[in-house]
MDAnalysis code that builds the backbone (N, CA, C; Angstrom):
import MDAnalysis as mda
import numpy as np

u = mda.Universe.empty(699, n_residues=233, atom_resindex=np.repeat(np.arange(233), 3), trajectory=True)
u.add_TopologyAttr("name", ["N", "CA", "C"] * 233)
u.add_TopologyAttr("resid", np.arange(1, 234))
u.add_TopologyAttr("resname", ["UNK", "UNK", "UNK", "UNK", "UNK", "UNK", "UNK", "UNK", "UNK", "UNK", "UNK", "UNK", "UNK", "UNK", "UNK", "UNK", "UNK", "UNK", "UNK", "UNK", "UNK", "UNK", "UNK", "UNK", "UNK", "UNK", "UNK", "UNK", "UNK", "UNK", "UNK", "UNK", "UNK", "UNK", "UNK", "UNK", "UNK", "UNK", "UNK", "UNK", "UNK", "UNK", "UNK", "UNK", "UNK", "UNK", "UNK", "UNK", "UNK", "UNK", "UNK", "UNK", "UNK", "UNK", "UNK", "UNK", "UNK", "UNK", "UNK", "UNK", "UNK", "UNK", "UNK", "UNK", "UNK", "UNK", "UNK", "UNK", "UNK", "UNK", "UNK", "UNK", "UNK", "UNK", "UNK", "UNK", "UNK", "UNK", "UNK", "UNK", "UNK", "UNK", "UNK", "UNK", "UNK", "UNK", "UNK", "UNK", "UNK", "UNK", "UNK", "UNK", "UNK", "UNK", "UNK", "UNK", "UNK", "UNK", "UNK", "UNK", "UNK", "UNK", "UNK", "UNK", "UNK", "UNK", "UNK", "UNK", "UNK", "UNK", "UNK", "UNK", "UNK", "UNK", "UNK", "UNK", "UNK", "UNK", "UNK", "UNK", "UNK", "UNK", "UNK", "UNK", "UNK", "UNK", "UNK", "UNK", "UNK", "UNK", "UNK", "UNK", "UNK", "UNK", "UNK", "UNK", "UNK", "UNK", "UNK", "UNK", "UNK", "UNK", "UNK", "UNK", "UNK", "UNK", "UNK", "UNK", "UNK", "UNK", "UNK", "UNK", "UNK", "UNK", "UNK", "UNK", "UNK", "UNK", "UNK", "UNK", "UNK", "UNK", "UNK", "UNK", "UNK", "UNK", "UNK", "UNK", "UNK", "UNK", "UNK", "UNK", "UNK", "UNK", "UNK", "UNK", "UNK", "UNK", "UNK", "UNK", "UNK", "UNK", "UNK", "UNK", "UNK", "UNK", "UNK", "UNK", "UNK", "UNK", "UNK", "UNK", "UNK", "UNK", "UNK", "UNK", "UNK", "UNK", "UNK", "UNK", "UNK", "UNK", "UNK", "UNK", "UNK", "UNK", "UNK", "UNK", "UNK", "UNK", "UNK", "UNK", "UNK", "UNK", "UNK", "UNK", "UNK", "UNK", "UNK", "UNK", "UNK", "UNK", "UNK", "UNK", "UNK", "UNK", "UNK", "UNK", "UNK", "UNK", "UNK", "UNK", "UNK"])
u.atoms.positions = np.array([
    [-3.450, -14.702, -0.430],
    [-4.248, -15.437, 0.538],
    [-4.775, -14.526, 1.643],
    [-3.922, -13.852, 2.124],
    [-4.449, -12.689, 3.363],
    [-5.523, -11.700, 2.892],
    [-5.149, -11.050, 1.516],
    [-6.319, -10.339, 0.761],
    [-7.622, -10.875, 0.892],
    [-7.698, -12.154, 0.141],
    [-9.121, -13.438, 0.475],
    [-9.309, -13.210, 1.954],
    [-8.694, -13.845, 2.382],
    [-9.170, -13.741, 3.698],
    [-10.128, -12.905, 4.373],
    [-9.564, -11.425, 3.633],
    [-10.437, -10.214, 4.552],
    [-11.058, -10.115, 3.451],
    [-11.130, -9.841, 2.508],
    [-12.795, -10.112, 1.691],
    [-13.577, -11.151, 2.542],
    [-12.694, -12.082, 2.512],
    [-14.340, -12.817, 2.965],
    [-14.821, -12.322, 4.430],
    [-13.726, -12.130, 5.128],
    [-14.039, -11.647, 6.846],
    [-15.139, -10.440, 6.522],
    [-14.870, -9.358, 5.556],
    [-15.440, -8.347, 5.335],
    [-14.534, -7.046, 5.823],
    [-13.596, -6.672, 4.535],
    [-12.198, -5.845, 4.476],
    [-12.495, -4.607, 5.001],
    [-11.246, -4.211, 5.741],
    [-11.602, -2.662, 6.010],
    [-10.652, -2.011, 5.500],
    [-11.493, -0.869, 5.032],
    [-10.894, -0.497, 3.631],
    [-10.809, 1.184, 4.085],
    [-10.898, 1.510, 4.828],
    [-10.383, 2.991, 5.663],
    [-9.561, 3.534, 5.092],
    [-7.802, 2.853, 5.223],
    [-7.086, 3.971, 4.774],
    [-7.085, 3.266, 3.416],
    [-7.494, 2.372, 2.526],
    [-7.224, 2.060, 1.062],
    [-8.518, 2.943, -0.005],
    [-9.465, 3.190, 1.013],
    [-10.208, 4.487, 0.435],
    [-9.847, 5.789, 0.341],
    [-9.634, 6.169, 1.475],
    [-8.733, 7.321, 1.929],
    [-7.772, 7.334, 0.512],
    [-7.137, 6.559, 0.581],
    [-6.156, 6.704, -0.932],
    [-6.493, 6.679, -2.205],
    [-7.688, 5.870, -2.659],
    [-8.580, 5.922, -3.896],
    [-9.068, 6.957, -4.010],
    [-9.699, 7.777, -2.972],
    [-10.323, 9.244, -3.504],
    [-9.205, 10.589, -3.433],
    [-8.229, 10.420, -2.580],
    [-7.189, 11.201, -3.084],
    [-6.748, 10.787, -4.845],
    [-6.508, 9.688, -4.966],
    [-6.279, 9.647, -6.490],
    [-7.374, 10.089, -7.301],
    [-8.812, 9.951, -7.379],
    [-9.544, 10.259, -7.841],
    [-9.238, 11.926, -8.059],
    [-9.191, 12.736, -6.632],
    [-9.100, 13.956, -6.856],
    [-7.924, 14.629, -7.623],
    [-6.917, 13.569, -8.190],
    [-5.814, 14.111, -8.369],
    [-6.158, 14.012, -10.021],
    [-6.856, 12.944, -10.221],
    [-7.047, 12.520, -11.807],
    [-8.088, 13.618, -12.131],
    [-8.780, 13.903, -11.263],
    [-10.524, 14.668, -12.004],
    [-9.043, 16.437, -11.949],
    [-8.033, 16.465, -11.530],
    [-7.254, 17.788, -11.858],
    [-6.650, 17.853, -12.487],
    [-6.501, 16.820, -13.835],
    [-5.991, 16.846, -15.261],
    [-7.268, 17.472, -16.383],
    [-8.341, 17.911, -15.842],
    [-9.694, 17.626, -16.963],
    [-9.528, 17.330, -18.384],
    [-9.082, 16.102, -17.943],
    [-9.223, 14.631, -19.202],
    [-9.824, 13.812, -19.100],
    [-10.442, 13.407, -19.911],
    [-11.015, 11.781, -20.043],
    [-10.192, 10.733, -20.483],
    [-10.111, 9.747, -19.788],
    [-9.056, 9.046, -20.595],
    [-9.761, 7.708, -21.122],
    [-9.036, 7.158, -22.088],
    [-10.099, 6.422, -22.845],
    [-9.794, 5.074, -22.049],
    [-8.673, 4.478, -22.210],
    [-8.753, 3.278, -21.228],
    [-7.837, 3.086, -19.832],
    [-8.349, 2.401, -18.904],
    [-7.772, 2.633, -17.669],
    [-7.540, 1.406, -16.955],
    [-6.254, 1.129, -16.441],
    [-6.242, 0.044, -15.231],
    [-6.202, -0.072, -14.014],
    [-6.435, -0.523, -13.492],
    [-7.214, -0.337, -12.044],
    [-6.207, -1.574, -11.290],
    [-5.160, -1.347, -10.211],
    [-4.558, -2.695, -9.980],
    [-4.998, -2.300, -8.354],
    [-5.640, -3.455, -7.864],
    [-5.831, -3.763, -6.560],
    [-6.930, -2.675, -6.123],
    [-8.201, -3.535, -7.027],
    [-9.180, -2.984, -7.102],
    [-10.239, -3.841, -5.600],
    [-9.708, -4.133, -4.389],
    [-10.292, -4.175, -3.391],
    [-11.746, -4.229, -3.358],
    [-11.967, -2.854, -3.514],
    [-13.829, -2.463, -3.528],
    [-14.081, -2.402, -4.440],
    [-15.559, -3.453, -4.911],
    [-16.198, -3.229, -6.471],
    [-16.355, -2.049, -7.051],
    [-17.195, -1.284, -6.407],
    [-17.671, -0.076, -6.622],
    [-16.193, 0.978, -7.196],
    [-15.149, 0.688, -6.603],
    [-13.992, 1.503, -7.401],
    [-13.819, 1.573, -8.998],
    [-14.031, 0.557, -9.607],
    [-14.065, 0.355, -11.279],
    [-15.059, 1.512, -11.894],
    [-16.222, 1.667, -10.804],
    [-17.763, 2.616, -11.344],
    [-17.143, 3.140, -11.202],
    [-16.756, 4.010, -10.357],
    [-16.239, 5.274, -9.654],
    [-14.946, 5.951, -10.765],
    [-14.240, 4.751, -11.164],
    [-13.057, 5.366, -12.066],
    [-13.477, 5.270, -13.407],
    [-14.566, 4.895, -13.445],
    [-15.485, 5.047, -14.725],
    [-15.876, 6.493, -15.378],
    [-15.637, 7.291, -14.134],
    [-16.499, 8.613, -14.469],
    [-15.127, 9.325, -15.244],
    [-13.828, 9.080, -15.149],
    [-12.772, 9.495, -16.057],
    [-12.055, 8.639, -16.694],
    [-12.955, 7.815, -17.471],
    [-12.584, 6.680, -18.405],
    [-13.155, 5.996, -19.097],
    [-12.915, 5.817, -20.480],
    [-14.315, 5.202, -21.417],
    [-13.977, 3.563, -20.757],
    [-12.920, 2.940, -20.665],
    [-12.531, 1.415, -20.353],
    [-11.669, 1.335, -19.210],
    [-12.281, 0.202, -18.371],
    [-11.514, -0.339, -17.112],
    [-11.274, -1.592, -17.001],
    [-9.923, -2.154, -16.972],
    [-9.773, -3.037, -16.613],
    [-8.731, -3.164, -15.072],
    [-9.312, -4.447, -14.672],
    [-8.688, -4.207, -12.993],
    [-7.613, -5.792, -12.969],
    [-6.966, -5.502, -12.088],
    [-5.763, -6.838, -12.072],
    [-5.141, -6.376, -10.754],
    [-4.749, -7.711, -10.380],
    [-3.907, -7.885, -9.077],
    [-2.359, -7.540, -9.398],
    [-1.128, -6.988, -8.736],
    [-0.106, -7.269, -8.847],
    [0.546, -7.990, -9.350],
    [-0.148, -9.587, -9.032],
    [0.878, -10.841, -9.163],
    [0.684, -10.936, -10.948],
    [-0.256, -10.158, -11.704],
    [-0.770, -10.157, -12.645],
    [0.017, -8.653, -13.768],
    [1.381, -8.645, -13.046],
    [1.572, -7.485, -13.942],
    [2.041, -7.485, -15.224],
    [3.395, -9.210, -14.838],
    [3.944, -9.631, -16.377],
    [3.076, -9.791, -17.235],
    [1.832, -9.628, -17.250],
    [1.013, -10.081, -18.322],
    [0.921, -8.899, -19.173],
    [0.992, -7.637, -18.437],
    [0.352, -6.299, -19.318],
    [1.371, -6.021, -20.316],
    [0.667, -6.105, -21.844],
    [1.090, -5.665, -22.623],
    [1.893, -3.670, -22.578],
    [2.787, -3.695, -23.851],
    [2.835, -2.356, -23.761],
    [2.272, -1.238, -24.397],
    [2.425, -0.062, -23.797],
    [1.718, 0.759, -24.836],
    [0.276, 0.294, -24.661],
    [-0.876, 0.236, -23.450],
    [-2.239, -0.825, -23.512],
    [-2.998, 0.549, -22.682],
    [-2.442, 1.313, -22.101],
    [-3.422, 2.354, -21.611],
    [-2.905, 3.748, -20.900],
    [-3.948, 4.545, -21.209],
    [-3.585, 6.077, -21.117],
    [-3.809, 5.872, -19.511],
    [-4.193, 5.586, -18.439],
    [-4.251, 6.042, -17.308],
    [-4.065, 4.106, -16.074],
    [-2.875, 4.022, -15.537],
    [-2.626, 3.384, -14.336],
    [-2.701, 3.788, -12.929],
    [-3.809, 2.870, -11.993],
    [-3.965, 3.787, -10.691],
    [-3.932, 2.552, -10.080],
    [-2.415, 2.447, -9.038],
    [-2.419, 1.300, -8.046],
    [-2.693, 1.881, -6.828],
    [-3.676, 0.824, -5.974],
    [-4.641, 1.212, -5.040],
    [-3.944, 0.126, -3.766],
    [-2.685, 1.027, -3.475],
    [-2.229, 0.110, -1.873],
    [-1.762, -1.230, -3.081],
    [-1.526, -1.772, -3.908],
    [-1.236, -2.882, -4.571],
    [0.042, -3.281, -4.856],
    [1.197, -2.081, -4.656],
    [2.948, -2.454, -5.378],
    [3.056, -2.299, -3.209],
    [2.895, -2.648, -2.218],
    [3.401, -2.396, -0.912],
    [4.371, -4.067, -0.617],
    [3.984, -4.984, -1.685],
    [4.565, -6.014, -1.216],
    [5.177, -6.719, -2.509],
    [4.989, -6.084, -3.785],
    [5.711, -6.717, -4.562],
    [6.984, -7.174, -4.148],
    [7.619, -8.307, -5.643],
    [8.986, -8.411, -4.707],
    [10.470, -7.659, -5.286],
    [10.082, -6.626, -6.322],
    [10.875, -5.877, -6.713],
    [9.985, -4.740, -7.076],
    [9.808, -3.721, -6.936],
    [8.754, -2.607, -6.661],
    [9.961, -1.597, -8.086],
    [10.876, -1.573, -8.225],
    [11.426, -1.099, -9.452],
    [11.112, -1.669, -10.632],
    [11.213, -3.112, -10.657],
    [10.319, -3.693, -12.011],
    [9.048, -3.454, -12.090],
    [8.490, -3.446, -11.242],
    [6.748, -3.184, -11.222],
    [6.376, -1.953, -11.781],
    [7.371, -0.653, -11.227],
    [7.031, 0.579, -12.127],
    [7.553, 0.974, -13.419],
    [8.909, -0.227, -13.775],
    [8.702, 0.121, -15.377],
    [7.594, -0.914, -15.730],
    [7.535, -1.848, -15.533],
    [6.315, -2.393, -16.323],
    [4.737, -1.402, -16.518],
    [4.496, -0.708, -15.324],
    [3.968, 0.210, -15.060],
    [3.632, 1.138, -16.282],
    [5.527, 1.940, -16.174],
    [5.631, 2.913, -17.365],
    [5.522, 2.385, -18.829],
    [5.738, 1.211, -18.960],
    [5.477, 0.335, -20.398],
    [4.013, 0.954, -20.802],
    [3.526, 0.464, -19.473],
    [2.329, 0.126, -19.874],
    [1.275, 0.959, -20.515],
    [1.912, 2.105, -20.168],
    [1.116, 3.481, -20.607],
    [1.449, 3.734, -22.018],
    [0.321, 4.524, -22.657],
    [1.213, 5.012, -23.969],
    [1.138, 6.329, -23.965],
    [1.892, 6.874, -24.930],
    [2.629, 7.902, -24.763],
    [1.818, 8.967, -23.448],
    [2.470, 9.664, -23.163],
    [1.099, 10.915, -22.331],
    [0.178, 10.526, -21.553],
    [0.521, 8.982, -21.048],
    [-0.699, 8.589, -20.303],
    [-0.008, 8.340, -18.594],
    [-1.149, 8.500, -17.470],
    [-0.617, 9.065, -16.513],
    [-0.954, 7.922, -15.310],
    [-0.009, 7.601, -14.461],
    [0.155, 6.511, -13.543],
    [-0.122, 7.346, -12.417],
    [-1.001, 6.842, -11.363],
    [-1.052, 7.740, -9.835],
    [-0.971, 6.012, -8.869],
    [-0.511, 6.467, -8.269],
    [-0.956, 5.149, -7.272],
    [-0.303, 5.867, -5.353],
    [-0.445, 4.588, -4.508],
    [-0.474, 4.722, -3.220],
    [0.386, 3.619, -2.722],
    [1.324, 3.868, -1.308],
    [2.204, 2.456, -1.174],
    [2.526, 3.173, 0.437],
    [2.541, 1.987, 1.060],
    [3.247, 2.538, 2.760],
    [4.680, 3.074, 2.165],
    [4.754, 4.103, 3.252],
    [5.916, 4.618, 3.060],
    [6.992, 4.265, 4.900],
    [8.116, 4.281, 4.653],
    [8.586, 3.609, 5.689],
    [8.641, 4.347, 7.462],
    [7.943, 5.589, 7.374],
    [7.436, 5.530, 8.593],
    [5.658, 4.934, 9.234],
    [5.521, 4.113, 8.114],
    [4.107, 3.142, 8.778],
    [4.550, 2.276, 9.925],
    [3.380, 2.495, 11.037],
    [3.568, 1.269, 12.064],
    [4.914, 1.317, 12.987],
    [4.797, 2.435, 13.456],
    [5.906, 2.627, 14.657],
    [6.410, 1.703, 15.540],
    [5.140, 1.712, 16.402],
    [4.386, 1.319, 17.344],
    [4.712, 0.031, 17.505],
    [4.121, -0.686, 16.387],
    [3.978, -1.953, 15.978],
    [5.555, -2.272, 15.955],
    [6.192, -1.713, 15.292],
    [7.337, -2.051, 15.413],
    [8.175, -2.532, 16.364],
    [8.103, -1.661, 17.206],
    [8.526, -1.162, 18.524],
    [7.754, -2.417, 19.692],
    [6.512, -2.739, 19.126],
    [6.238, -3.854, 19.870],
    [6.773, -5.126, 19.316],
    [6.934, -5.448, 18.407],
    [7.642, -6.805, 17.957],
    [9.350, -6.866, 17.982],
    [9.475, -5.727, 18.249],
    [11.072, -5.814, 18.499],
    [11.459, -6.108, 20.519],
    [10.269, -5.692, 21.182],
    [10.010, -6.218, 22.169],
    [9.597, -8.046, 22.502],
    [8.947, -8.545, 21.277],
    [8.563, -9.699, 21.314],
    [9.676, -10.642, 21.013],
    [10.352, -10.246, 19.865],
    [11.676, -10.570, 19.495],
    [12.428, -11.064, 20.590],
    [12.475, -9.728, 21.819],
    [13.761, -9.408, 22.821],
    [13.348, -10.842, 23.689],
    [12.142, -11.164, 23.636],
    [11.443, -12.009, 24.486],
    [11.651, -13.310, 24.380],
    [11.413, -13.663, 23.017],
    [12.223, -15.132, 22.113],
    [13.371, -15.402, 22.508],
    [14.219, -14.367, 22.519],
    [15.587, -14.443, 22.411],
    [16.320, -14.627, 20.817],
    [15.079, -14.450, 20.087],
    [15.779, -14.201, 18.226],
    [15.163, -13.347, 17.904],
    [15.696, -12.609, 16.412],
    [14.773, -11.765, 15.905],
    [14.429, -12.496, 14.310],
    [13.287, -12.019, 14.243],
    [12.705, -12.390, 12.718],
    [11.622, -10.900, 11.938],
    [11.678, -11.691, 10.569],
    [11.041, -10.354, 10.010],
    [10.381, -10.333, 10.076],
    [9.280, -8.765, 10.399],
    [7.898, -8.866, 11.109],
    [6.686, -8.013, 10.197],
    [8.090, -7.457, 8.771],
    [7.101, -6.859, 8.087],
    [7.787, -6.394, 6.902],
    [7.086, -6.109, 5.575],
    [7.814, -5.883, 4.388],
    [8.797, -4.303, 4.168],
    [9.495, -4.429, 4.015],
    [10.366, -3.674, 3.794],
    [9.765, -2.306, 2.989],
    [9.667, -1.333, 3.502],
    [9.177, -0.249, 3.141],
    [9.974, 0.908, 2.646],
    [9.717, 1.615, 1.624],
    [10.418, 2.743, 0.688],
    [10.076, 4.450, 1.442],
    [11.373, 5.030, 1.179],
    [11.118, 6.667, 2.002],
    [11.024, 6.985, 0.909],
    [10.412, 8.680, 0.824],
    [9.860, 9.500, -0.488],
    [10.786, 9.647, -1.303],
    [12.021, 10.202, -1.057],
    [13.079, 10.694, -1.656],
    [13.528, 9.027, -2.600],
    [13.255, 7.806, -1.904],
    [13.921, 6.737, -2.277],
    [12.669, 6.817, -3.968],
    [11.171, 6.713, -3.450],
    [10.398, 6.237, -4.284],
    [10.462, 7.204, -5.671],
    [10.597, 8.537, -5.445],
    [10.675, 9.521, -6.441],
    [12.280, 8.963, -7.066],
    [13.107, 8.640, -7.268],
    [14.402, 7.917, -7.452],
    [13.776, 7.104, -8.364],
    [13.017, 5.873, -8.101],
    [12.823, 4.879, -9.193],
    [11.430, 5.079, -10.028],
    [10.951, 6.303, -9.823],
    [9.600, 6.665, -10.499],
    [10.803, 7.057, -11.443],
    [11.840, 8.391, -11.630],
    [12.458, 8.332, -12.541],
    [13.812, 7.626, -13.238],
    [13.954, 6.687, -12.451],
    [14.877, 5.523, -13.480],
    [13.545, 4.495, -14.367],
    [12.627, 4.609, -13.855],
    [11.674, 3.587, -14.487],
    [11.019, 4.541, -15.703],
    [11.220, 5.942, -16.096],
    [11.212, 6.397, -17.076],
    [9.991, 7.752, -17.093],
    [9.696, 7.737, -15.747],
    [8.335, 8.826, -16.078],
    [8.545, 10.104, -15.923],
    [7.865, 10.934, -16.393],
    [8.233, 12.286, -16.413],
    [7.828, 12.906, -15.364],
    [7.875, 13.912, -14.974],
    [7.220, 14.821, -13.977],
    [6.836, 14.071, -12.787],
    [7.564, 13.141, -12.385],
    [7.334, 12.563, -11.163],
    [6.975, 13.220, -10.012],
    [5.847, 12.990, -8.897],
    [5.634, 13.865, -8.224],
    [5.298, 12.465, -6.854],
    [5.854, 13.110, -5.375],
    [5.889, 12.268, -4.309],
    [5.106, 13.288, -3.181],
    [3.998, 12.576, -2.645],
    [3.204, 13.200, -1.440],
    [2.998, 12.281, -0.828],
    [3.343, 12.886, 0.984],
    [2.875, 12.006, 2.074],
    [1.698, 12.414, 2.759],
    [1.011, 11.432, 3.103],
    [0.032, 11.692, 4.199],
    [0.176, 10.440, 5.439],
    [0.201, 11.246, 6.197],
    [0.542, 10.502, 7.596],
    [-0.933, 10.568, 7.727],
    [-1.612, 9.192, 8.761],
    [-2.635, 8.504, 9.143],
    [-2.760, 8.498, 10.525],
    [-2.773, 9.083, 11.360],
    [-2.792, 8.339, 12.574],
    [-4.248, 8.172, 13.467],
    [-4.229, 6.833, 13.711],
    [-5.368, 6.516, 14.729],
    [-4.533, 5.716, 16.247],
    [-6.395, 5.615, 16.450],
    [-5.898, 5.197, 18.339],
    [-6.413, 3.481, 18.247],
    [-5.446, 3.076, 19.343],
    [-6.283, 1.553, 19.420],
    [-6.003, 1.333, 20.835],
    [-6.872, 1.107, 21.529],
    [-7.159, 0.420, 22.893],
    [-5.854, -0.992, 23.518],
    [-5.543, -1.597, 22.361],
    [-4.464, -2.908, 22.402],
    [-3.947, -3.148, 21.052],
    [-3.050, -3.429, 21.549],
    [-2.157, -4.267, 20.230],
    [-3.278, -5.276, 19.485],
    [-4.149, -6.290, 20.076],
    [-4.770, -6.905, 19.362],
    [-5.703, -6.169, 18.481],
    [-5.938, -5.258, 18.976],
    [-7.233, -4.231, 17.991],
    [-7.123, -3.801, 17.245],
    [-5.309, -3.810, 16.980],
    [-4.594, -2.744, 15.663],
    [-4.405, -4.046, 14.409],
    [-3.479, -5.186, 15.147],
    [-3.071, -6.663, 14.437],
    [-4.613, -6.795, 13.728],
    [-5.956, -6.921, 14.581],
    [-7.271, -7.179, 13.880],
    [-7.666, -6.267, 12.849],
    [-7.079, -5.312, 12.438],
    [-7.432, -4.264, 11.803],
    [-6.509, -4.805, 10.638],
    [-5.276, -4.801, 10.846],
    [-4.437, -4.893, 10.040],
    [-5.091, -6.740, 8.827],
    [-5.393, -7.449, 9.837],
    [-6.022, -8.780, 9.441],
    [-6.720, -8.507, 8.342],
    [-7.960, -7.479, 8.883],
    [-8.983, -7.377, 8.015],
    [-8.994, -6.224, 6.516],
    [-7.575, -6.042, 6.714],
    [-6.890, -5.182, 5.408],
    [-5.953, -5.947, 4.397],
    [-5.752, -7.212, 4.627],
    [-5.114, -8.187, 4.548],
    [-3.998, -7.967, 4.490],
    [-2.844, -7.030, 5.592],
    [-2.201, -6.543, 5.544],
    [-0.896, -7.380, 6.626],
    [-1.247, -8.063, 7.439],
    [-0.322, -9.198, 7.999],
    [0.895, -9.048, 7.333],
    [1.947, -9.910, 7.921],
    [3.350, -10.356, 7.379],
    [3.053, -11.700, 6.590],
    [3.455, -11.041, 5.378],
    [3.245, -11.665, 3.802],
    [4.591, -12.548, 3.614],
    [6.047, -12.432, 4.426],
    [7.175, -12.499, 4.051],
    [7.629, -13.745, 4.226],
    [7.999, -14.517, 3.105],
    [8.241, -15.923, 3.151],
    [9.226, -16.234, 3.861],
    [10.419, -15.502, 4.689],
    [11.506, -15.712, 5.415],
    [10.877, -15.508, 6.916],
    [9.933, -15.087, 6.942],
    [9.108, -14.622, 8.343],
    [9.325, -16.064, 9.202],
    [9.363, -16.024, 10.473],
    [9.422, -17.345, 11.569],
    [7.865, -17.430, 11.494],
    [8.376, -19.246, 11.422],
    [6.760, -19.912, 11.400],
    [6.621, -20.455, 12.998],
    [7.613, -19.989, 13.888],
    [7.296, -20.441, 15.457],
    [6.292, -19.169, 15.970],
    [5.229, -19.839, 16.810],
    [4.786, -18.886, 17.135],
    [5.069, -18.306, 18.171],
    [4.432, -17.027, 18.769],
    [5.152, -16.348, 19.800],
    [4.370, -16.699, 21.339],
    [5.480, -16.949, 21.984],
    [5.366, -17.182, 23.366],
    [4.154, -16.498, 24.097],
    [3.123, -16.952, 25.206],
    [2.336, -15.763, 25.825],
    [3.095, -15.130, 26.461],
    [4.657, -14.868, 26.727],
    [5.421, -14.117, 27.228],
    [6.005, -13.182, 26.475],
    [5.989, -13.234, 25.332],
    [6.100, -12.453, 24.208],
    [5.363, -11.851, 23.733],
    [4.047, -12.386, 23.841],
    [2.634, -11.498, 23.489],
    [2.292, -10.374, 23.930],
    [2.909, -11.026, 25.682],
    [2.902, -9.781, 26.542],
    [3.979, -9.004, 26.723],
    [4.881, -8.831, 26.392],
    [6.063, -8.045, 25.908],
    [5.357, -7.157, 24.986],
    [5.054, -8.002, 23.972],
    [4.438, -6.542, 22.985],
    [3.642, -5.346, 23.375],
    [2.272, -6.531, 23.863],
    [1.581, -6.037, 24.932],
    [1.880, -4.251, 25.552],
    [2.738, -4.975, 26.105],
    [2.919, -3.682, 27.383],
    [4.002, -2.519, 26.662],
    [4.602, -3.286, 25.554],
    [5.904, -2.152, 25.020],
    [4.616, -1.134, 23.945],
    [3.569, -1.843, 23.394],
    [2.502, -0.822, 22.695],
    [1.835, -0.065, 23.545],
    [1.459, -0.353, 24.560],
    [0.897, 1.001, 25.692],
    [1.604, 1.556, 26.518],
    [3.105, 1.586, 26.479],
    [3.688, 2.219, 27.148],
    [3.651, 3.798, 26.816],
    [3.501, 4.456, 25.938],
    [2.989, 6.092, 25.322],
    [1.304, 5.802, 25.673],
    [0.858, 4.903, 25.986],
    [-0.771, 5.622, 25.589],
    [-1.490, 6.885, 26.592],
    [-2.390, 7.620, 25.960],
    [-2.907, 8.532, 26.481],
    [-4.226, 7.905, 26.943],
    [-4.746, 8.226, 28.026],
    [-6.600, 7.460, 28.495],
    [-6.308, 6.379, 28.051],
    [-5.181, 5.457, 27.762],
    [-5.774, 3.919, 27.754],
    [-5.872, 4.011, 25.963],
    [-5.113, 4.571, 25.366],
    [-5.364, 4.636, 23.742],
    [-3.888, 4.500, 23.601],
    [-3.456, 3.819, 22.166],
    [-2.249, 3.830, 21.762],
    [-2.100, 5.113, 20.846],
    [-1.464, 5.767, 20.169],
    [-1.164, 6.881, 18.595],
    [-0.587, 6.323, 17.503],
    [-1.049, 4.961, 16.944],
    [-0.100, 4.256, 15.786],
    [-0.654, 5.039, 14.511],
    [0.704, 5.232, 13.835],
    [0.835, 6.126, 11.997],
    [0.812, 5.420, 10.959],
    [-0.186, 5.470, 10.002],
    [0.286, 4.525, 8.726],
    [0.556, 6.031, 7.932],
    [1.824, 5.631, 7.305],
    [2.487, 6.588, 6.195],
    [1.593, 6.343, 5.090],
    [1.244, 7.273, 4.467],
    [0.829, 6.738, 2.732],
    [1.565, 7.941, 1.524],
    [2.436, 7.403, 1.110],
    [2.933, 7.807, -0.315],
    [2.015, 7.596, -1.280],
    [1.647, 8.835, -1.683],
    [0.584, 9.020, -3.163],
    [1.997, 9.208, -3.905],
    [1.791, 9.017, -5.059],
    [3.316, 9.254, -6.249],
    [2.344, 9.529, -7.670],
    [2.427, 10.193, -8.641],
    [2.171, 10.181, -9.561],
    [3.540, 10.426, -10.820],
    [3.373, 9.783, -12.135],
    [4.315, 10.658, -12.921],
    [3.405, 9.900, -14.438],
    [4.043, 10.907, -15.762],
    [3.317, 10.469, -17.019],
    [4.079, 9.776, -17.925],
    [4.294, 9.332, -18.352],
    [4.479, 8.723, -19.694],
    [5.196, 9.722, -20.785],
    [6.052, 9.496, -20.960],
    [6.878, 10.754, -21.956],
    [6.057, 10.730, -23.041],
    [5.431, 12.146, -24.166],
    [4.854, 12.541, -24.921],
    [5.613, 11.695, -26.585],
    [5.067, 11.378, -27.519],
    [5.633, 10.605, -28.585],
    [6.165, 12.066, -28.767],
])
């Protein structure tokens, strides 16, 4: 529903590009063609063309759409920001590794758990404000953790890279609006459905500009690129 949402608002797709053309560059450094390809959390149309240029076939699917993939169905998987909220992210990458056949190569992108400091740091202020705490955001994987279930889920040559993100935002609301239009909100069905106090708002408020420089905040989105292949028949 949050995804819809910012399609229709009109998505910003900054750092989920940022991560599609790092994968791109990582795939065009195999010089292979691969004959068929899946595309999960294909956001921007134009990404399917684009992964066209190293692939005779594309097909694209959402997450919630993974039990469906047959095995053994394609030489190349590229999740685009799409496993960050599954609800078991270890089943998702053997289904993943199923899915490939032999020698065929999975790259994808996922927050890694230093995303959203800041943010943090302001809702644990908002929290203090309530007088409860609730969950304010999905539970996020460190490198060392994600390279761990790339190889229990069966792939070879597993490989884990970070790129830290950081931009500036003027207010907490400017970052939350950003985050909106990525459809990136708190997805988490245990999340509190009370809303937060204007005394809490402003708690956050002031606990997110307490570091700022000129009136700017420094919030980090982590991004874990991961790649690994498909063991050879």
């Amino acid at each position: 529903m949050r995804r819809d949402r910012a399609l229709r608002r009109g998505p910003e797709l900054f750092l989920h590009e940022r991560s599609f053309e790092d994968m791109l560059e990582r795939i065009s450094l195999t010089n292979r063609r691969f004959g068929s390809a899946l595309l999960i959390g294909g956001l921007d149309p134009s990404w399917a063309k684009r992964l066209g240029d190293f692939a005779d076939e594309i097909r694209t699917i959402e997450s919630d759409d993974l039990l469906t993939l047959e095995p053994a169905s394609f030489d190349l998987c590229v999740a685009v920001s799409a496993l960050d909220t599954v609800n078991d992210l270890r089943q998702a990458l053997t289904i993943l590794r199923f899915a490939l056949k032999p020698d065929g190569l999975c790259v994808g992108a996922l927050s890694g758990g230093q995303t959203l400091p800041r943010l943090r740091s302001a809702m644990r202020a908002a929290d203090e404000q309530m007088g409860s705490a609730s969950p304010r955001s999905h539970p996020r994987i460190d490198p060392a953790a994600l390279a761990g279930l790339l190889t229990e889920a069966g792939f070879a040559m597993p490989v884990v890279d970070i790129d830290r993100v950081r931009t500036s935002y003027r207010s907490l609301s400017d970052l939350v609006r950003d985050l909106r239009s990525m459809g990136s909100t708190n997805s988490l069905s245990a999340r509190s459905k009370t809303p937060l106090t204007r005394a809490a708002v402003a708690a956050a408020e002031e606990n997110f500009l307490e570091d700022s420089s000129d009136g700017r905040t420094v919030e980090t989105f982590e991004i874990l690129h991961f790649a690994g292949w498909a063991p050879a028949a």
